[in-house]
N, C-alpha and C positions, 0 to 999 in steps of 0.2 A: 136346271142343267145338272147332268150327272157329272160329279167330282170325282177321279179316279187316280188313287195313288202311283205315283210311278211306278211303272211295271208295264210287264206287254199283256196286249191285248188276250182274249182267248182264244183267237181264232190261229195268234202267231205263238201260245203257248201250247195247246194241242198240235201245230207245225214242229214245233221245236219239240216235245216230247216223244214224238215216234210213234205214240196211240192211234188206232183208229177212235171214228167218233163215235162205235160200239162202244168200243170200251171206253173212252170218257162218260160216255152214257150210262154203262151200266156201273161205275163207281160213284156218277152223281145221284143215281135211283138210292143206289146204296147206303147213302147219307143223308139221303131225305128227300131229295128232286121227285119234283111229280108229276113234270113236262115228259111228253112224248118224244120218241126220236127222233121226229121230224120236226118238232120245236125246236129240239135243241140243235140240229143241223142248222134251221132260220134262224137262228140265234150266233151260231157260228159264223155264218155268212154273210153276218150283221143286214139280213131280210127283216129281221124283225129285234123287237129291245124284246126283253124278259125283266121281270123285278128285277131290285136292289138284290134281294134274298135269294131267286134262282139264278143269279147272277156268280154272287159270291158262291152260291153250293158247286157251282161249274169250274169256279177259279179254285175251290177244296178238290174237287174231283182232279183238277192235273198237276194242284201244286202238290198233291199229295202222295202223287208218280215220282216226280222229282225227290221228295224227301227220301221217298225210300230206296232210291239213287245215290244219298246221300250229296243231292246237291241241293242248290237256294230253293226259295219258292219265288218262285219269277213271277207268275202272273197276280193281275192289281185285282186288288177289292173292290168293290164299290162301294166308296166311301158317301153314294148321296143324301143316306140316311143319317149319317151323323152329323149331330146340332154342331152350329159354331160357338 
């Protein structure tokens, strides 16, 4: 079971960010993402899971909108990777 620290989802932090999923798309290519746009649309859509890792590159990709808003970074990590 995936662990996800409090925070919102992605699907309602690209909602809340104003982005198309262009552009979350192509700020997550930009950071290393190597899913197509149509992945990451099913992934938004919660159609489909994606890793722990393009998971988190997607939740870099909009909290990283935000920062340079100079506000929080809202959306959660996926934390299922980390040992307890």
């Amino acid at each position: 079971m995936n662990s996800k620290a409090a925070g919102l989802s992605l699907s309602d932090g690209l909602d809340l960010s104003g982005m198309t999923l262009r552009q979350v798309w192509l700020r997550y290519i930009g950071i290393g993402g190597c899913e197509g746009l149509t992945e990451v649309e099913k992934q938004l859509s919660g159609r489909t899971v994606l890793t722990s890792y393009e998971h988190n590159l997607l939740a870099q990709a909009i909290n990283e909108h935000f920062i340079e808003l100079d506000q929080d970074h809202p959306v959660a990590y996926d934390g299922s990777h980390v040992k307890s």
